[in-house]
C-alpha positions as CSV (number, residue, x, y, z in Angstrom):
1,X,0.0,0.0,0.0
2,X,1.0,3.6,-0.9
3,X,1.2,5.6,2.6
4,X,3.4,8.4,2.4
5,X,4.5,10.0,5.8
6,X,3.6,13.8,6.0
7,X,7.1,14.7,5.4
8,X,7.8,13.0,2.1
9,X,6.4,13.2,-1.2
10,X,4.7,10.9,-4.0
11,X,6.1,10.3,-6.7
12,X,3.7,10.4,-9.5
13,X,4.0,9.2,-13.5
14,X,1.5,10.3,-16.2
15,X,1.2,8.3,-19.1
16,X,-0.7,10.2,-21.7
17,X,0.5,13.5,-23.3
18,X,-2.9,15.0,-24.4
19,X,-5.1,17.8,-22.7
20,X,-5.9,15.9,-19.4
21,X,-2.1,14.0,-18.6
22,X,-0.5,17.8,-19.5
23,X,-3.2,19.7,-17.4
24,X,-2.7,16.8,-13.9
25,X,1.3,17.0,-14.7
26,X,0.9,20.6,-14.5
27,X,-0.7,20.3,-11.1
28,X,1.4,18.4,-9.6
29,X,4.9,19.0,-10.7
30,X,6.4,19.1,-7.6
31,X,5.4,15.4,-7.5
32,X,6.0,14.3,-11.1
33,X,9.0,12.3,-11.9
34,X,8.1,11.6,-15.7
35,X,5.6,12.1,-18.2
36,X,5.2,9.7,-21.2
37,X,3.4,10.0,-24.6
38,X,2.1,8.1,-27.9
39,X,5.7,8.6,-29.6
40,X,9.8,9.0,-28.1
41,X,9.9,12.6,-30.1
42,X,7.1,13.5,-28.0
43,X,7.3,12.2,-24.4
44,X,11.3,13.9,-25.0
45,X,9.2,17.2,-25.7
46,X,7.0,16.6,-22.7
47,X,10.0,16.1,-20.4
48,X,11.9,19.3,-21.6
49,X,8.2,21.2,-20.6
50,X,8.4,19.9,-17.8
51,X,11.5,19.2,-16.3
52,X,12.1,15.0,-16.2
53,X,13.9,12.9,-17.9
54,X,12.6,11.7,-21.2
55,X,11.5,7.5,-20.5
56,X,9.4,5.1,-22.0
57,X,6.2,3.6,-19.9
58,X,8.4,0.7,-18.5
59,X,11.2,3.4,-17.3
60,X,8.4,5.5,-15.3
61,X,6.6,2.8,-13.8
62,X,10.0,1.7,-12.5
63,X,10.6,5.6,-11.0
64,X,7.0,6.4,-9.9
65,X,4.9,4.9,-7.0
66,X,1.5,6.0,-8.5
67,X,1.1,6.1,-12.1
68,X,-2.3,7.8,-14.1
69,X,-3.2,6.9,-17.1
70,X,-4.7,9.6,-19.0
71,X,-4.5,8.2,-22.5
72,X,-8.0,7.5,-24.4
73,X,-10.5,5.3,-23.1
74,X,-9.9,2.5,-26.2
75,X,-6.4,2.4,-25.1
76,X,-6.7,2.2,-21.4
77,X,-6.8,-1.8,-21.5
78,X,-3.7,-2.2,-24.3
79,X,-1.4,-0.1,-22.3
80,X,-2.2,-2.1,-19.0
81,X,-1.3,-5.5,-21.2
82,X,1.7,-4.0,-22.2
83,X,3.1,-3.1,-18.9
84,X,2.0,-6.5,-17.5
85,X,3.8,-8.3,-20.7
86,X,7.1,-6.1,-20.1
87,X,6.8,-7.6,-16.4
88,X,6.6,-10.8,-17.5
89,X,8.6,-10.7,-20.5
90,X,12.2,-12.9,-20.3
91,X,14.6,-11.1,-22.6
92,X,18.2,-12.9,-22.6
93,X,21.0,-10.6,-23.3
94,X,23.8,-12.4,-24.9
95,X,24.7,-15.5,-23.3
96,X,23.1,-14.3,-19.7
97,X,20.3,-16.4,-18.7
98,X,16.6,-15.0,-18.9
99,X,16.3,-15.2,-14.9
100,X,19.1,-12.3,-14.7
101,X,17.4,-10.3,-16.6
102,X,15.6,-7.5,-14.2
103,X,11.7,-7.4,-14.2
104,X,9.3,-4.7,-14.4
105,X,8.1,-4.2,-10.8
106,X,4.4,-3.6,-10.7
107,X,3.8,-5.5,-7.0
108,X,2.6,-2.5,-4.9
109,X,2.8,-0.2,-7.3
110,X,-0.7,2.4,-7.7
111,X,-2.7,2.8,-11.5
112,X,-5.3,5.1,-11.6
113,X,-6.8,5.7,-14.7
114,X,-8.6,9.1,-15.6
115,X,-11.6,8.1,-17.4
116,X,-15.0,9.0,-16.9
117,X,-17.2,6.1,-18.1
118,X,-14.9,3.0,-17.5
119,X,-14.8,0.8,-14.8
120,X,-11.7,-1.3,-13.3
121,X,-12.1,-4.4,-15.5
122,X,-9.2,-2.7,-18.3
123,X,-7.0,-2.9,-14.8
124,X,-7.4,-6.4,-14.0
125,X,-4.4,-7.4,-15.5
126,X,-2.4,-4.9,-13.4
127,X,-4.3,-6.2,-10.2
128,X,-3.6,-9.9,-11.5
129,X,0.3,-8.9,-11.2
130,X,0.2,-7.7,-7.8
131,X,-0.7,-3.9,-8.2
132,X,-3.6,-1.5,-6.8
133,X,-5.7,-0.3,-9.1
134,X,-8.5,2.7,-9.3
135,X,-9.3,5.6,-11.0
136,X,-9.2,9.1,-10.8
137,X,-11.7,11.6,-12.6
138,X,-12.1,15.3,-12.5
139,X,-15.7,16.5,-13.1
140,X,-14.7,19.2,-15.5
141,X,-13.6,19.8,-18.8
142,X,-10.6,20.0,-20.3
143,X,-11.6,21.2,-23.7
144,X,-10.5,24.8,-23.4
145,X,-7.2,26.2,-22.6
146,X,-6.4,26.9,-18.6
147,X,-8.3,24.3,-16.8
148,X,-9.6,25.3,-13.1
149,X,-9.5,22.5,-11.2
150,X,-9.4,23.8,-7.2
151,X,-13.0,23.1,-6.2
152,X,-13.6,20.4,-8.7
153,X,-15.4,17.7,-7.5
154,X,-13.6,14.3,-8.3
155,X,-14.4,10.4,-8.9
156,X,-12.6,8.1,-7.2
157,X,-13.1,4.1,-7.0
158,X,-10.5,1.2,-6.7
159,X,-9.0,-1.1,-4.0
160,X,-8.1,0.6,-0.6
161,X,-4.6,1.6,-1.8
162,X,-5.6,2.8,-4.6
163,X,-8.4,5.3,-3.1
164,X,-6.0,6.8,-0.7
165,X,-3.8,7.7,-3.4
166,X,-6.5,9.1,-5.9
167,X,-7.7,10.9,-2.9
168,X,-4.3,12.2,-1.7
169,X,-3.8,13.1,-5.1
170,X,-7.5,14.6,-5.6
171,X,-6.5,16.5,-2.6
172,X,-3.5,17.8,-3.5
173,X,-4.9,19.3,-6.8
174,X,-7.3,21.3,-4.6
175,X,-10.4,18.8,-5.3
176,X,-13.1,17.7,-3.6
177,X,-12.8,13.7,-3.4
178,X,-15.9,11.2,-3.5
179,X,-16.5,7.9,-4.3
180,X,-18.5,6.5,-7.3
181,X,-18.1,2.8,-7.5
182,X,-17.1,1.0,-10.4
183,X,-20.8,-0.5,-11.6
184,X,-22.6,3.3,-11.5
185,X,-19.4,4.9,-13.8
186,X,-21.8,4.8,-17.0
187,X,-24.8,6.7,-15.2
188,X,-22.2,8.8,-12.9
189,X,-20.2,10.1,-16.9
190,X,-24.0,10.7,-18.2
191,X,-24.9,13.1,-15.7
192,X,-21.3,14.7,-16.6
193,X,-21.8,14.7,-20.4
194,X,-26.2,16.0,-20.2
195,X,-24.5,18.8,-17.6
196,X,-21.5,19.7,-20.2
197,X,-21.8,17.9,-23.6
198,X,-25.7,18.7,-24.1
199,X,-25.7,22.1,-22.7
200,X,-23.2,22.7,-25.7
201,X,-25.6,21.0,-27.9
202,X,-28.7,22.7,-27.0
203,X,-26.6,26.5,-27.9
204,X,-25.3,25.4,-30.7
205,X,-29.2,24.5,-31.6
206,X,-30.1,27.9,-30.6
207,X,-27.3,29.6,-32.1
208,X,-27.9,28.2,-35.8
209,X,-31.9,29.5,-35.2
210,X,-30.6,32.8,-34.4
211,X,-28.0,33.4,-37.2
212,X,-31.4,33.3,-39.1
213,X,-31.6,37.0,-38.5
214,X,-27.7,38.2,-38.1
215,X,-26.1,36.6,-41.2
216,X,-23.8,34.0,-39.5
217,X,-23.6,32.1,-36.5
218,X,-20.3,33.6,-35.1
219,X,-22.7,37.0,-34.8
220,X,-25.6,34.6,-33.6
221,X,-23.6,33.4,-30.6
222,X,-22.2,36.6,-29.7
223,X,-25.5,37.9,-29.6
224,X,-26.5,34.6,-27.5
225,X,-23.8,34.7,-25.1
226,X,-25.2,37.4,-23.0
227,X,-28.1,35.2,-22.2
228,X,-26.1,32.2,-21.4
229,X,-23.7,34.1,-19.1
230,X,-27.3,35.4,-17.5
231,X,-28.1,32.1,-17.2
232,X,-25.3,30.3,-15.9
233,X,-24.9,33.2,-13.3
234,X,-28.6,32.2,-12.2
235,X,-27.6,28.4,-11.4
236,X,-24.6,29.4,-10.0
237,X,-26.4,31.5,-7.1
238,X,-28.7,28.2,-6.6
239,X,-28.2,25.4,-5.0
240,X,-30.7,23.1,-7.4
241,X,-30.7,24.1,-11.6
242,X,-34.7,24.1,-11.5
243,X,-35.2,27.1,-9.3
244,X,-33.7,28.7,-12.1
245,X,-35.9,27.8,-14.8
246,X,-37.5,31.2,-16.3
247,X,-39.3,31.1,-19.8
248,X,-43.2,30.0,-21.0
249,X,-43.2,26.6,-19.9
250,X,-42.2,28.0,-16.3
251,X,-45.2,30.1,-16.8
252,X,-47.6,27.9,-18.1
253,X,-47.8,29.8,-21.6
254,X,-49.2,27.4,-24.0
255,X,-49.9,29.6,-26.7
256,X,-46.4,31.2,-26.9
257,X,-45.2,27.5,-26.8
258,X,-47.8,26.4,-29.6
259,X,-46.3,29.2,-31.6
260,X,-42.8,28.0,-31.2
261,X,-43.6,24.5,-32.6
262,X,-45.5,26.1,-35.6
263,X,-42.5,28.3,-36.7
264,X,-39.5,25.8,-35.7
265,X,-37.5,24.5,-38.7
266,X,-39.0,21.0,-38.9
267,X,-34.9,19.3,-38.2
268,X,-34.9,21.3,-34.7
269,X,-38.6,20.0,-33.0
270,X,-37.8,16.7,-31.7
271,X,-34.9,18.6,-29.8
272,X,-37.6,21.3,-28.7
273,X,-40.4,18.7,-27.5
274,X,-38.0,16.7,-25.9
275,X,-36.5,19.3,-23.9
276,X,-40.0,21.0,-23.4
277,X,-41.6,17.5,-22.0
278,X,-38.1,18.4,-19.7
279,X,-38.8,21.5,-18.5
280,X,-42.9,20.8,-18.3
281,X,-41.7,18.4,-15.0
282,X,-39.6,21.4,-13.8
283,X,-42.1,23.2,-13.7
284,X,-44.4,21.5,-12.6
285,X,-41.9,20.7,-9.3
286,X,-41.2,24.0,-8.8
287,X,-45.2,24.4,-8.5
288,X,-45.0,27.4,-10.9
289,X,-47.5,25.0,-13.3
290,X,-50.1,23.0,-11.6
291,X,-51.3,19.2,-13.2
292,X,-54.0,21.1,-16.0
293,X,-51.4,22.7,-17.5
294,X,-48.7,20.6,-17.4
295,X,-50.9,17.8,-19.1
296,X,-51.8,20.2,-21.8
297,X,-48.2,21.2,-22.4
298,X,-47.5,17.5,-22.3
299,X,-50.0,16.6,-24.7
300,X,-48.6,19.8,-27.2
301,X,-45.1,18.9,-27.2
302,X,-45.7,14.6,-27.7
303,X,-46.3,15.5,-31.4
């Protein structure tokens, strides 16, 4: 098991050079011993960025005592079996006999992947060999430039090793630790991607309405983005989204929402009446609607 004292460090490996292995390495740089990527040129480049020594996956697991793997979800699995086979592996060396040859040490060591949506089972192979496994995922995006993560709520899961670590190190990056087991990942990322994902969606819906009347959408969502910024200051002040909800379904304004269906270009109205049937049970919970209404807005937007 991983338990540092409070006077020493961890030493921490990231294998994955995109947006999320550059942003954690970023964090925790005092802690990071090497950072690895999908070719040498690269993981050299990385290093130089941020002051390690350029290695290969085998050469970090051997420096590092917890190791996250932030490379794409498809390749969480391959890069476990590799690092198992390189443990396993006999290479001779000349006329040396394969037992001299050193093994890669994985027998206490921690993994902790970073995705969202996956569970332990791409791991097992790791755990099989003697290491803790988990997983370590920050509820925010990493799309944009500067990522904020003090304050970020973060997914942890694994064996009891592993969760210390993914919470020391969720901890350390400012975070607010909690635990999301292993079988509820899937519904745990699809609240993360209807918060993030879809809220994109649904302007991008309303920004290609609106460009209707400004010539383009880049003018659309600048006029737009006043409203959202409105918006998102609302349900920042709340402490539950649907005590934000404004608009004619909050009102119980059938006709105006009548209207809207008759006008809407015919490729954005299953989007609409889905997300009206939405809002109708908002509303409906925030008792700005009663049942009369809500049933007639109901049977409006299942067209």
């Amino acid at each position: 098991m991983v338990r540092k004292e409070s006077n020493t460090v961890m030493k921490i490996g990231v294998i994955g050079g995109g947006k999320v292995g550059r942003c954690l390495a970023s964090y925790l740089k005092e802690r990071l011993v090497g950072i690895t990527a999908n070719s040498p040129e690269h993981s050299r480049q990385l290093a130089e960025n941020f002051a390690t020594e350029p290695c290969t996956n085998e050469e970090l697991v051997e420096r590092a005592e917890v190791l996250l793997l932030t490379v794409p979800d498809r390749l969480i699995g391959m890069v476990a079996a590799s690092l198992v086979s390189a443990s396993v592996s006999e290479h001779a060396t000349g006329s040396a006999p394969a037992a001299q040859v050193p093994q890669l040490p994985l027998a206490g060591k921690v993994f902790l992947h970073c995705s969202g949506s996956m569970g332990l089972e791409e791991l097992a192979p790791l755990a099989a060999a003697g290491a803790h496994v988990g997983s370590l995922h920050p509820l925010q995006s990493f799309a944009g430039g500067a990522t904020q993560l003090a304050g970020v709520y973060m997914a942890v899961d694994g064996d009891e090793a592993a969760c210390e670590a993914a919470t020391a190190i969720a901890t350390a990056l400012g975070g607010h630790p909690f635990r999301v087991p292993a079988a509820e990942r899937a519904a745990y990322h699809a609240a993360a991607c209807i918060c993030s994902n879809y809220a994109v969606a649904v302007e991008a819906l309303a920004q290609r309405l609106m460009s209707r009347w400004l010539g383009d959408e880049a003018a659309a969502w600048q006029a737009l983005l006043p409203l959202f910024k409105g918006t998102a200051a609302n349900l920042e002040r709340t402490a539950s989204p649907r005590t934000a909800l404004t608009g004619p379904i909050a009102r119980g304004d059938v006709t105006t929402v009548a209207k809207h269906l008759a006008v809407l270009p015919p490729e954005l109205l299953d989007a609409y009446c889905s997300l009206g049937l939405a809002t109708t049970k908002l509303a409906l919970a925030n008792g700005t609607i009663d049942k009369e209404v809500a049933a007639e807005l109901t049977q409006l937007l299942k067209r």
